[in-house]
Backbone as numpy.savetxt, mean C-alpha at the origin, in Angstrom:
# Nx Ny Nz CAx CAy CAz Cx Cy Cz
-36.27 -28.14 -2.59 -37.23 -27.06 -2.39 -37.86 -26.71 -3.73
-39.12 -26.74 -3.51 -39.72 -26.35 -4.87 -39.89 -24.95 -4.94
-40.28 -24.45 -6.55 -40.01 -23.05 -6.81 -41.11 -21.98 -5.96
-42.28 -22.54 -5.96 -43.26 -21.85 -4.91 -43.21 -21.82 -3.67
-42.06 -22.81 -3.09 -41.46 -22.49 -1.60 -40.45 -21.42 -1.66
-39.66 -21.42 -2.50 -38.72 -20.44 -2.84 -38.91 -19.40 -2.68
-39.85 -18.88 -3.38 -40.58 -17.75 -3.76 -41.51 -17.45 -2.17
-42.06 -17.94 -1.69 -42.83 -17.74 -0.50 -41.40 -17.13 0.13
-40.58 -18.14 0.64 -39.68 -17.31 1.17 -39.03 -15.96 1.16
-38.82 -16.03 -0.03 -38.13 -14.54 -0.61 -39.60 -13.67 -0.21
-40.21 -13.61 -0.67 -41.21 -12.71 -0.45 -41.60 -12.33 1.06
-41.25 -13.70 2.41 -41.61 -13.64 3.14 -40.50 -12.85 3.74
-39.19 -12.97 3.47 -37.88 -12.46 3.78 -38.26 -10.81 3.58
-38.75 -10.52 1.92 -38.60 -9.14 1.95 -39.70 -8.35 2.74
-41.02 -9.16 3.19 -41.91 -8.28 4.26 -41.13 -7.68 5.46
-40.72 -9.02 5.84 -39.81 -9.10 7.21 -38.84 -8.01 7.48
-37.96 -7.51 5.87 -37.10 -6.63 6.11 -37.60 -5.17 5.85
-38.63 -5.15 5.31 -39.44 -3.54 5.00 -39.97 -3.45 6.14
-40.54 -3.97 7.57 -41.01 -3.50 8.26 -40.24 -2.41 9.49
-41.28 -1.32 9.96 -40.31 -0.44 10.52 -39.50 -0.85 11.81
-38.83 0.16 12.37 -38.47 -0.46 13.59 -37.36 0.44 14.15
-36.56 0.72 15.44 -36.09 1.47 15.71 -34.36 0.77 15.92
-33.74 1.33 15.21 -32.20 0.96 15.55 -31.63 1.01 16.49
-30.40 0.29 16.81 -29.91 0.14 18.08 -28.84 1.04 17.82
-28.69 1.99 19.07 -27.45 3.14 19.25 -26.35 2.44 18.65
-25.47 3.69 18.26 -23.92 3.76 17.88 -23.66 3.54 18.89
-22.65 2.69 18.89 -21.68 2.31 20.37 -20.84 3.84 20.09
-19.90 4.28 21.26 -19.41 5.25 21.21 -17.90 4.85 20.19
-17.60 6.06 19.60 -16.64 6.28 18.62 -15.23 7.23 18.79
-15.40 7.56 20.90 -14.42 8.18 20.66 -14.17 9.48 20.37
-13.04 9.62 20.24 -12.61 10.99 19.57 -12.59 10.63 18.17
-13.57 12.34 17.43 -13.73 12.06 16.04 -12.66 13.38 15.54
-11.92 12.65 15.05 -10.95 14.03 14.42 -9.40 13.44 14.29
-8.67 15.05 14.51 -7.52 14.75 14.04 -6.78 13.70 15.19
-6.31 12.79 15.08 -5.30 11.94 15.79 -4.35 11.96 15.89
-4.11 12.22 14.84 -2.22 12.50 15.21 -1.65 11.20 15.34
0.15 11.03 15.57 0.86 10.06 16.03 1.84 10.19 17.38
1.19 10.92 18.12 1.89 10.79 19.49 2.96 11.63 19.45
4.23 11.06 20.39 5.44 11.80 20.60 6.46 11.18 19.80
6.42 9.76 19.26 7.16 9.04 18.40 5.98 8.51 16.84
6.71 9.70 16.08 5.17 9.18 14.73 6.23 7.81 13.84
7.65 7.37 14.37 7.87 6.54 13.62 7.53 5.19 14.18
7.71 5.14 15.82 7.91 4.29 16.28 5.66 3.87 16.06
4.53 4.96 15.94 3.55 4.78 15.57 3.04 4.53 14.47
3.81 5.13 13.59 3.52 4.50 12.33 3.99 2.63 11.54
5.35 2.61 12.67 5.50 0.73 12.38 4.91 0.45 13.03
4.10 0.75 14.28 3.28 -0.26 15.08 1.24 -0.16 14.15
1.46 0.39 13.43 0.11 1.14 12.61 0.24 -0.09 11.64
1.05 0.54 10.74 0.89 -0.74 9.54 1.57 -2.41 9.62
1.85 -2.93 11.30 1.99 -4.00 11.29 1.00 -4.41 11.83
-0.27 -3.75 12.73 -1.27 -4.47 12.74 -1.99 -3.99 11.54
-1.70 -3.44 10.62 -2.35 -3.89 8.96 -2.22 -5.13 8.18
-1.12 -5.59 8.88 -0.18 -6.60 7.73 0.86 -6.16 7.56
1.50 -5.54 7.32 2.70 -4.69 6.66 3.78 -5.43 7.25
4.96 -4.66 7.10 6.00 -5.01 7.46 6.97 -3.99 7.46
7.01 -3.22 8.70 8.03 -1.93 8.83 9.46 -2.55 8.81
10.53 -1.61 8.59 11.62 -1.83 8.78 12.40 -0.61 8.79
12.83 -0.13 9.97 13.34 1.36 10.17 14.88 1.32 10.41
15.38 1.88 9.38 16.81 2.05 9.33 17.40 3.61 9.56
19.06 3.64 10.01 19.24 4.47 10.48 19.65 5.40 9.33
20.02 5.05 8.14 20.76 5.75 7.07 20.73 4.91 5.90
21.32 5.59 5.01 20.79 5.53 3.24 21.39 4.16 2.80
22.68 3.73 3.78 23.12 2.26 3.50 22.62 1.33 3.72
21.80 1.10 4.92 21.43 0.58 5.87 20.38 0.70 5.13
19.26 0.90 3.90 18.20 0.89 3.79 18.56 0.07 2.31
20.01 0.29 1.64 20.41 -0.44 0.63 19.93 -1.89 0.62
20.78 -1.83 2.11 21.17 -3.19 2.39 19.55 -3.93 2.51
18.90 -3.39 3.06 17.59 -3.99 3.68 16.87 -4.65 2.54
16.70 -3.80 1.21 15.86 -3.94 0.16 16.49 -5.29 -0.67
18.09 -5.20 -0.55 18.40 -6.58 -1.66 18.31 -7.26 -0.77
18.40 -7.78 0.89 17.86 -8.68 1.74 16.73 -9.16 1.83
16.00 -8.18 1.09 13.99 -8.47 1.07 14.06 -9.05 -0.38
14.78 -8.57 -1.12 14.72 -9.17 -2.81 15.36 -10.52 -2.97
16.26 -10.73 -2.24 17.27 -11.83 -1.69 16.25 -12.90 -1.15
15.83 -12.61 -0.08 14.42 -13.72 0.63 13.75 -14.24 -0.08
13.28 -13.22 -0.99 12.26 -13.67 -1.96 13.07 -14.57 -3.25
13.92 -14.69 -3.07 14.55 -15.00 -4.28 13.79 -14.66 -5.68
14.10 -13.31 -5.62 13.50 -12.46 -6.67 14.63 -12.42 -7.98
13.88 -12.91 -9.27 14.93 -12.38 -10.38 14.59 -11.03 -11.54
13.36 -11.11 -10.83 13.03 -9.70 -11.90 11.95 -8.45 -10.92
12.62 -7.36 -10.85 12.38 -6.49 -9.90 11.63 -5.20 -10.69
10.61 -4.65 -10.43 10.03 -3.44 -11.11 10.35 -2.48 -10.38
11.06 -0.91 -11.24 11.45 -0.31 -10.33 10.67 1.31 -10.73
10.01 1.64 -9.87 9.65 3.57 -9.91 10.44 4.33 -9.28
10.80 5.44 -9.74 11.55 6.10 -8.76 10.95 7.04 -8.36
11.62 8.33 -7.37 10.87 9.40 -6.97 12.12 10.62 -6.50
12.02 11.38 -5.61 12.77 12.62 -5.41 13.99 11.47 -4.76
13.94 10.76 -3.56 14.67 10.46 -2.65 14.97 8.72 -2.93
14.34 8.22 -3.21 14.55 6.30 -3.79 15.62 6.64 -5.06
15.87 7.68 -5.72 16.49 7.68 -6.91 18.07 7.93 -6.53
18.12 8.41 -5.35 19.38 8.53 -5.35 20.08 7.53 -4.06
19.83 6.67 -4.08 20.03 5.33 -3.45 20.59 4.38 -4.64
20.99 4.62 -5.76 21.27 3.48 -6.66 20.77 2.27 -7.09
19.35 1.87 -5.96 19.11 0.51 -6.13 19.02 -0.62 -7.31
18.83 0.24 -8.46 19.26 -0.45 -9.78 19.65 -1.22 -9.78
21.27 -0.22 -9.79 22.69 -0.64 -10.22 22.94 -1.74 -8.83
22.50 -1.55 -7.94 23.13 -2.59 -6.64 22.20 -4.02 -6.58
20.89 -3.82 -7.54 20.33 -5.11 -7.46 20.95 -5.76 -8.94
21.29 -4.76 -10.01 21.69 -5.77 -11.04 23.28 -6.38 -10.85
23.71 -5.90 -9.73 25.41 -6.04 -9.28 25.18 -7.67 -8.77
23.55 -8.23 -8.22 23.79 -9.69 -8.01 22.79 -10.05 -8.49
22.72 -9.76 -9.70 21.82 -11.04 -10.90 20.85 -10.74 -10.91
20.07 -9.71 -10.22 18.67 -9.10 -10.35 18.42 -8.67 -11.85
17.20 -9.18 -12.45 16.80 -8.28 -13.59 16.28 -6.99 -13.22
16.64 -5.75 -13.47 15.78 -4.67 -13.15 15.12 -3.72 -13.99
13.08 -3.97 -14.17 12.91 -2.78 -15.55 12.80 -1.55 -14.29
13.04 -0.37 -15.35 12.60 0.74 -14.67 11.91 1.17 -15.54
10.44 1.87 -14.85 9.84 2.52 -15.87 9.55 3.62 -16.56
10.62 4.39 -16.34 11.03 5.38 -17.32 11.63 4.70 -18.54
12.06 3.80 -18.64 13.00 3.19 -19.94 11.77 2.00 -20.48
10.61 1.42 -20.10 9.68 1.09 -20.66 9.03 1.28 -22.00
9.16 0.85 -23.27 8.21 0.79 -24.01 6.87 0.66 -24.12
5.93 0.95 -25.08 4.67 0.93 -25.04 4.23 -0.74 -25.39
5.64 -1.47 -25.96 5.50 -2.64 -26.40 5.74 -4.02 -25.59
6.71 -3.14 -24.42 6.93 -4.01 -23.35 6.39 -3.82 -21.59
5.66 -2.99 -21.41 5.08 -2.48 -20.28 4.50 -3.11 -19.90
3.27 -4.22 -20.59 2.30 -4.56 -19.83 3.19 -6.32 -19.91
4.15 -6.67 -20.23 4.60 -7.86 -19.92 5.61 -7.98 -18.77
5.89 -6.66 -19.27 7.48 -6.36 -17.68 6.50 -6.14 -15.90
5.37 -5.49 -16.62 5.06 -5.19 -15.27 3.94 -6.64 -14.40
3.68 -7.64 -15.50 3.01 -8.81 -15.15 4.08 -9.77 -14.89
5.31 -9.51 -15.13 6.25 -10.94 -15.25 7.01 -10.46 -13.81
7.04 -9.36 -13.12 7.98 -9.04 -12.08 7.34 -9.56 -10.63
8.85 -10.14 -10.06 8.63 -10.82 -8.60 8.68 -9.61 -7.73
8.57 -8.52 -7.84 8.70 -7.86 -7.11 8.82 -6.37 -7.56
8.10 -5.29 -7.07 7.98 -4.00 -7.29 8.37 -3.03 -6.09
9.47 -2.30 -6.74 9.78 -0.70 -5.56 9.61 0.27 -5.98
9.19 1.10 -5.23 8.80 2.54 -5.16 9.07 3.28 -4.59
9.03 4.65 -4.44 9.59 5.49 -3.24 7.63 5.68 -3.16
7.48 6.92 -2.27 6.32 6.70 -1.84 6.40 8.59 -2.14
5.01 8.99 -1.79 5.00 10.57 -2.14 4.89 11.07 -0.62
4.18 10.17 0.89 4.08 10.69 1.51 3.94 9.29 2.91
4.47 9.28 4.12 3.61 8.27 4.61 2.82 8.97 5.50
1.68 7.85 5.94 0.50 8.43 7.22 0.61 7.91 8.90
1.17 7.94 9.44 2.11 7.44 10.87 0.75 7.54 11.60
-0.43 8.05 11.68 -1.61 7.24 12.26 -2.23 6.36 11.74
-1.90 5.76 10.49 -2.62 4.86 9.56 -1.72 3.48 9.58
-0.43 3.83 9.32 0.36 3.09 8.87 0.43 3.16 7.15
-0.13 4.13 6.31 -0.22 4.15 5.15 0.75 5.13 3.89
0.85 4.14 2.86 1.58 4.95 2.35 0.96 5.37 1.12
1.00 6.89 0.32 0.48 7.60 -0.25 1.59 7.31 -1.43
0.91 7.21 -2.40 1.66 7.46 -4.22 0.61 8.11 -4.98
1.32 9.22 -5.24 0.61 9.74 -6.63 1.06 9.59 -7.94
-0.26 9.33 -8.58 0.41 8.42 -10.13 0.38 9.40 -10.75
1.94 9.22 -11.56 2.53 9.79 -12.66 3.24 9.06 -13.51
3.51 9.58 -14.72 4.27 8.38 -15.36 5.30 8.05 -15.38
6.45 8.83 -14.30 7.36 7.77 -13.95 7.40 7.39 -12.50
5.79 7.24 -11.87 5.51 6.47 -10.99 4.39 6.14 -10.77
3.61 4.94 -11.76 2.36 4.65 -12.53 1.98 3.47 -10.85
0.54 3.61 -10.38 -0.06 3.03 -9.73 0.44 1.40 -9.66
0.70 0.64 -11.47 0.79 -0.64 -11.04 2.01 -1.22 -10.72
2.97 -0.39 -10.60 3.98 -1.23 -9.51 3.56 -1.35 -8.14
2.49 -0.67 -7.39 2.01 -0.91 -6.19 1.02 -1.68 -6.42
0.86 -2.16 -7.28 -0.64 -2.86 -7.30 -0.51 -4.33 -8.09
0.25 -4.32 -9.11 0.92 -6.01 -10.15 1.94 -6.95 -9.37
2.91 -6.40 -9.34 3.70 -7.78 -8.66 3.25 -7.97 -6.78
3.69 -9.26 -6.83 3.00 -9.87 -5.13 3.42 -9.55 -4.06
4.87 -8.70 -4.52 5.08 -8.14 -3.04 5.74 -6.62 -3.65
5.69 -6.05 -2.54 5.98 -4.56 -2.78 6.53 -3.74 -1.94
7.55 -2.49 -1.92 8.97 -2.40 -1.14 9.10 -1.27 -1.58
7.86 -0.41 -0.04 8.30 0.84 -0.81 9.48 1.93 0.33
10.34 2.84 0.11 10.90 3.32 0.53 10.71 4.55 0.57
10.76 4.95 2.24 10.90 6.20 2.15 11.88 6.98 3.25
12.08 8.41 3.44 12.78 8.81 4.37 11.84 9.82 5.12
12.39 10.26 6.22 12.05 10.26 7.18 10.85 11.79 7.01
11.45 12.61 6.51 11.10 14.13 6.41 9.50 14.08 5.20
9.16 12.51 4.85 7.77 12.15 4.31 6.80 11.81 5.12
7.42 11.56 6.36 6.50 11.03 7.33 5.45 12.59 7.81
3.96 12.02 7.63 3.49 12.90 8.10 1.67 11.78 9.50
1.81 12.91 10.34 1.41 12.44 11.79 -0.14 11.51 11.16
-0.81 12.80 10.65 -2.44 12.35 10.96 -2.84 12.84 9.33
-4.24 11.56 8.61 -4.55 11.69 7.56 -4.68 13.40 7.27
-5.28 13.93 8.46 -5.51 15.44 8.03 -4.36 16.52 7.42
-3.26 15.88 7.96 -2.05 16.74 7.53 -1.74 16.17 5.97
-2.30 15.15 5.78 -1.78 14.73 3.81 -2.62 15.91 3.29
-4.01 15.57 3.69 -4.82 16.64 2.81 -4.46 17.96 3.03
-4.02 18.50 4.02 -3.29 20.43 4.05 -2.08 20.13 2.76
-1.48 19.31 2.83 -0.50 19.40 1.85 -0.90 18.86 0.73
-1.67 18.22 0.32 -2.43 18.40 -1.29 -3.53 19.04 -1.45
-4.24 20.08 -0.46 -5.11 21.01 -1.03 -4.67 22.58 -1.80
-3.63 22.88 -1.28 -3.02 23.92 -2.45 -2.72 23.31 -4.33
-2.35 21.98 -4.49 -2.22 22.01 -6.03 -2.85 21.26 -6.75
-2.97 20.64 -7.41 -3.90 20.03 -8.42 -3.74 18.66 -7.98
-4.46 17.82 -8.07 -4.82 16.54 -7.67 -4.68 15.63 -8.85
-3.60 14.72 -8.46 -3.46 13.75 -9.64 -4.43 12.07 -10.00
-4.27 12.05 -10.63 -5.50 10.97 -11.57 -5.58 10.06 -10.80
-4.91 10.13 -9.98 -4.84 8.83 -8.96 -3.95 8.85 -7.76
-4.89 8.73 -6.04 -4.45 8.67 -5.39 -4.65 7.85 -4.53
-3.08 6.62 -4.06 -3.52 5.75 -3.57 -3.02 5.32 -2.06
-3.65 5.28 -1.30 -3.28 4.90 0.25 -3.01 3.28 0.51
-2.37 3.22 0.58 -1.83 1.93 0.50 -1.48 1.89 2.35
-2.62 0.74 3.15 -2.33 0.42 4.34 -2.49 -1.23 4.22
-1.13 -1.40 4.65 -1.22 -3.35 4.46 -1.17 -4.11 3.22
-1.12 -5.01 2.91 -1.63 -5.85 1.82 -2.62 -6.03 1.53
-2.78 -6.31 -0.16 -4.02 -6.25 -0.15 -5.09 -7.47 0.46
-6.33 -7.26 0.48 -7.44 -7.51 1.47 -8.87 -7.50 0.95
-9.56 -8.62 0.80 -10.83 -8.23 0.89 -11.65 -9.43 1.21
-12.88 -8.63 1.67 -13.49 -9.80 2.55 -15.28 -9.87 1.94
-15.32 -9.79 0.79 -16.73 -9.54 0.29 -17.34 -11.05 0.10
-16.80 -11.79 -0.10 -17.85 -13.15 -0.30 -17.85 -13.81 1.22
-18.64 -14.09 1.80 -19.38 -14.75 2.72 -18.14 -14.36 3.79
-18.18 -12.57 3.96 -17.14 -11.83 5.10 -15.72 -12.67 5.07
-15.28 -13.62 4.45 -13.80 -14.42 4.82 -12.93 -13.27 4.48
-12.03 -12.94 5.01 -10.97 -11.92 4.84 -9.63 -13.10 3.86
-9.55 -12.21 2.90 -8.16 -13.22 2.62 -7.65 -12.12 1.53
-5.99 -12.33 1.76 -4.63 -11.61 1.36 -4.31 -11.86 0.01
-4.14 -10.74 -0.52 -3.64 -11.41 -1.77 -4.32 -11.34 -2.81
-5.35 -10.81 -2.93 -6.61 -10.97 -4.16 -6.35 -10.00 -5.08
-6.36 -9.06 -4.92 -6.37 -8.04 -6.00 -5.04 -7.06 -5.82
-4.30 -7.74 -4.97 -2.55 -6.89 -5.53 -1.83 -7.91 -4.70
-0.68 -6.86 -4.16 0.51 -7.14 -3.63 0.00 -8.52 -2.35
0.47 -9.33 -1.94 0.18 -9.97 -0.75 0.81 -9.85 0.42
2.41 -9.23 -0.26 3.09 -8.67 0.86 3.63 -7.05 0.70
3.92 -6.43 1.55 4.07 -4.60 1.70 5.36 -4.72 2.81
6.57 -4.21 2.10 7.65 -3.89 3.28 7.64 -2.47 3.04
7.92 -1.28 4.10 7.39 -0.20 4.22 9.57 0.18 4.96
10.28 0.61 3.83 12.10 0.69 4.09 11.83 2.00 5.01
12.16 2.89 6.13 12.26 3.95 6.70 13.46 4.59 7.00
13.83 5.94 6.82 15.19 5.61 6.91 15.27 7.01 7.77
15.20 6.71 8.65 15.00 7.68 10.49 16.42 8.29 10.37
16.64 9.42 9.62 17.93 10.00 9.80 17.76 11.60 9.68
């Protein structure tokens, strides 16, 4: 194609798209508002973020959620684990019970300024507790602080976050009642599924710009 066909085109393309014309209706949308999660927000929230991708796993108690996480670190045959903690993941030990079978574990409270950005690129795997989950979304909420910085949910390829039960909240509207009374931190991230994006020629594909896999520990007690 020569450059003056080129050009005809484009030009002929952009008439074509400036001209007016009347849009075709919104298909209907439903109910617009709060949703909520039913009469079971756990049993809705694993069925939420597994058609995200995710991967729920609902346990009955604090052992039982032990066990789950070095079984997911185990699969993966993971040797170096990034760890954040929070109010309720901290007192689960997982540390001490992943370095009990050969796990390397940084945590990043004990991070240097000299070793941070190599610990957090070299790890097979990142856990977190979570600040809140969304049981109509399937999503889980972290607010970054610095001893629970965004890129453990976002650097290593898979990610394992834990939470208990009394975080679960129904419908996006109820996160925001509970962070509109205090100050809003530098970063807030909803994490539904793995990551995802579909911008070059619409192909959807996993894995691009974070985690590829999301296990979501629950611990229904």
């Amino acid at each position: 194609m020569s450059r003056a066909e080129f050009l005809s085109r484009v030009r002929q393309a952009v008439r074509d798209g400036n001209r007016p014309g009347t849009a075709a209706p919104l298909p209907s949308r439903g109910t617009v508002g709060y949703q909520g999660a039913g009469s079971d927000p756990v049993a809705h929230c694993s069925a939420a973020l597994t058609a995200a991708g995710g991967f729920p796993s609902v346990v009955p108690d604090r052992a039982s959620a032990v066990a789950r996480v070095l079984e997911l670190v185990q699969a993966w045959a993971a040797t170096r684990v990034l760890f954040s903690g929070g109010p309720f993941v901290d007192g689960l030990g997982l540390p001490e019970r992943l370095r009990a079978v050969g796990v390397q574990v940084a945590t990043v409270d004990q991070l240097t300024s000299e070793t941070t950005k190599e610990t957090f690129f070299a790890a097979d795997v990142g856990i977190s507790g979570v600040d809140y989950l969304v049981a109509e979304t399937g999503s889980v909420v972290l607010l970054a602080r610095p001893a629970a910085p965004r890129s453990v949910s976002l650097l290593p390829p898979v990610h394992i976050a834990v939470a208990e039960r009394s975080q679960l909240l129904p419908d996006l509207f109820d996160l925001f009642d509970r962070l509109a009374p205090g100050e809003m931190p530098s970063c807030l991230s909803l994490i539904t599924g793995p990551s995802k994006t579909g911008d070059i020629e619409l192909r959807l594909v996993t894995g691009v710009h974070g985690p590829g896999e999301i296990h979501v520990v629950l611990v229904n007690e």
